[in-house]
C-alpha positions as CSV (number, residue, x, y, z in Angstrom):
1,X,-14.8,-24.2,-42.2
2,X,-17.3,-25.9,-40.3
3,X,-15.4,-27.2,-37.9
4,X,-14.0,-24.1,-37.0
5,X,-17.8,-22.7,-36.6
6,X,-18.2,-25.8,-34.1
7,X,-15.0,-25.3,-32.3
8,X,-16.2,-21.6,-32.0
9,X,-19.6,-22.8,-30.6
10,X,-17.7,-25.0,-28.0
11,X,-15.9,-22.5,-26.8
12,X,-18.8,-19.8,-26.2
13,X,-21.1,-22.9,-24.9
14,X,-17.9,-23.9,-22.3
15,X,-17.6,-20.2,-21.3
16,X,-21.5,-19.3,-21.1
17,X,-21.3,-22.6,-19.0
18,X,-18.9,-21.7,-16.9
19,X,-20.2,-18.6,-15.8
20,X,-23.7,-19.9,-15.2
21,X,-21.6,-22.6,-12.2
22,X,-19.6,-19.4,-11.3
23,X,-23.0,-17.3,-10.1
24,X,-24.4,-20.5,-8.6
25,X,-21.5,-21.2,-6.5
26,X,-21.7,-17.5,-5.5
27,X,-25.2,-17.5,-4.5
28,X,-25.3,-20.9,-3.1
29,X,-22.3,-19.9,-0.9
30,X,-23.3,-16.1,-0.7
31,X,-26.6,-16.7,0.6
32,X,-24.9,-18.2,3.9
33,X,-22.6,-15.4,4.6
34,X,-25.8,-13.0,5.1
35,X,-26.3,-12.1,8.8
36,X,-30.1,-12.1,10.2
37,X,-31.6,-9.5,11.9
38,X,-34.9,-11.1,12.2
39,X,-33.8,-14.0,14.4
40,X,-36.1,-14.5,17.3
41,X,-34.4,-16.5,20.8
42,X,-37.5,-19.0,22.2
43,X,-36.5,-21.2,25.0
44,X,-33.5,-20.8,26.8
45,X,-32.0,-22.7,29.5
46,X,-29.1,-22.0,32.1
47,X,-26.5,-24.1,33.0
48,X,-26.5,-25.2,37.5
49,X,-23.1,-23.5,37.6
50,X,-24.3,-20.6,35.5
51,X,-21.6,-21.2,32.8
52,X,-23.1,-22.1,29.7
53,X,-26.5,-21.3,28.2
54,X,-28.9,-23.2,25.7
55,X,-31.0,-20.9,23.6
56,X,-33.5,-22.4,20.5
57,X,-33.5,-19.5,17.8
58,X,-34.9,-19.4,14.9
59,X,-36.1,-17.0,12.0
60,X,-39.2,-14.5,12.7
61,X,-39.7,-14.2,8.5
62,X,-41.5,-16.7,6.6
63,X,-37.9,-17.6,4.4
64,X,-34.7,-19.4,5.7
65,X,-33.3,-20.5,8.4
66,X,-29.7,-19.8,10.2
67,X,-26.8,-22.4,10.7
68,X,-24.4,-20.5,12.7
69,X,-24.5,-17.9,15.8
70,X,-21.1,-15.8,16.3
71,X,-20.7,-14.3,19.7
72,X,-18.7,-11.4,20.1
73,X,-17.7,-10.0,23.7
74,X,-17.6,-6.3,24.5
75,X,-16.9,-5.2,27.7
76,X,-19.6,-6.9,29.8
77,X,-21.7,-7.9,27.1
78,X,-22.1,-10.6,24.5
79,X,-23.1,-10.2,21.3
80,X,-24.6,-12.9,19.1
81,X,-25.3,-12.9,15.4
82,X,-26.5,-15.1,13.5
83,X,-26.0,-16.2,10.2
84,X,-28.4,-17.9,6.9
85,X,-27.8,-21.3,6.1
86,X,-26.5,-22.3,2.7
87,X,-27.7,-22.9,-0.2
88,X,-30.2,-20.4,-1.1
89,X,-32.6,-18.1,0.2
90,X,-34.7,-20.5,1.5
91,X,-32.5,-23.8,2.0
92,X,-32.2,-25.3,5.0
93,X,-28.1,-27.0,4.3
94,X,-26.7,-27.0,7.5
95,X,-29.5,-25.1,9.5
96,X,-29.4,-25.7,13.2
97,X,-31.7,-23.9,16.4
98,X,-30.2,-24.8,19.3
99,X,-26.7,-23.3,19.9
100,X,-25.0,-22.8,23.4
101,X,-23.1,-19.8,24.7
102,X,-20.2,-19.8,27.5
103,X,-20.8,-17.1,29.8
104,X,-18.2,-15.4,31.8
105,X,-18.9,-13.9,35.2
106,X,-18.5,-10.7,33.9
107,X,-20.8,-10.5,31.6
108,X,-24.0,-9.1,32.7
109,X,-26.1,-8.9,29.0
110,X,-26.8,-10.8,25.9
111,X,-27.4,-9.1,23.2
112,X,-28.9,-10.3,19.3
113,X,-27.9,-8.9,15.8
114,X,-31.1,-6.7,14.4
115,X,-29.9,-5.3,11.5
116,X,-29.5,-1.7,10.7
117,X,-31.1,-1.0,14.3
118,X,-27.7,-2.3,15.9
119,X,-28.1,-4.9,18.9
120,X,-30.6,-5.7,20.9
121,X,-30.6,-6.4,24.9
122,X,-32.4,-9.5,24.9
123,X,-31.0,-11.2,28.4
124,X,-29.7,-9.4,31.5
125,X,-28.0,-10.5,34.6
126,X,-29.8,-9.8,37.9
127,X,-26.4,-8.9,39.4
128,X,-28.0,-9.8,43.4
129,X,-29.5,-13.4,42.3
130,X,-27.0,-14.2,39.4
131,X,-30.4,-15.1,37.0
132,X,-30.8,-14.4,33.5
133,X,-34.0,-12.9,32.5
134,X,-35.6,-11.9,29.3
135,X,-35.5,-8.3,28.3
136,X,-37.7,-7.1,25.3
137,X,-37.1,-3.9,23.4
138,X,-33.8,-2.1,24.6
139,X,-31.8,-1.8,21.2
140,X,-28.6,-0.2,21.2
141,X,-28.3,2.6,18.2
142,X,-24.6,3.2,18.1
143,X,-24.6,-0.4,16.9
């Protein structure tokens, strides 16, 4: 009898166990799948043959950081956004700021990830000179 009571406590211990990992490894690995909208682009540096790109982002809240930038193309426009680093809210496992883009010809803006407000123009192409500059506050609503 009593070691069927302890067998029975092993196996609820192993189960309550077992779902505890379960919603860590879901959170821990969750928590990076998250896109940012509150990523902020500092510094940003163009390539001689106006090819490639550096930017240095980062997070504009005082929590996380981002490990990843995805750019998308549409039409003449490139669309980046980002993505939290693993780990937790506020790990840093496998954060990263600096991150360079390939630019086609064609493409004439950049545009960052801001949430439920769609994207945001944050570099456009002066078509005459071929320079980037920095736009602030042109957001795109139809996302």
């Amino acid at each position: 009898m009593k070691k069927s009571k302890q067998n029975k406590l092993k196996k609820v211990l192993v189960v309550f166990l077992s779902v505890i990992l379960a919603l860590a490894t879901v959170y821990f690995i969750g928590t990076g799948l998250m896109r940012r909208g509150d990523v902020y682009i500092g510094e940003y540096s163009v390539s001689e043959d106006g090819k490639t790109m550096e930017i240095r982002a980062g997070v504009a809240g005082s929590m996380g950081y981002i490990r990843s930038a995805a750019p998308k193309r549409d039409g003449d426009r490139l669309k980046l956004t980002f993505y939290a680093a693993f780990g937790g809210l506020n790990s840093s496992l496998g954060a990263k700021s600096v991150y360079e883009l390939s630019l086609d010809e064609e493409i004439t803006e950049i545009c960052l990830f801001r949430g439920s407000e769609g994207y945001e123009t944050i570099f456009a192409k002066n078509t005459e000179t071929g320079q980037w500059i920095r736009v602030y506050g042109n957001i795109d609503y139809a996302k």
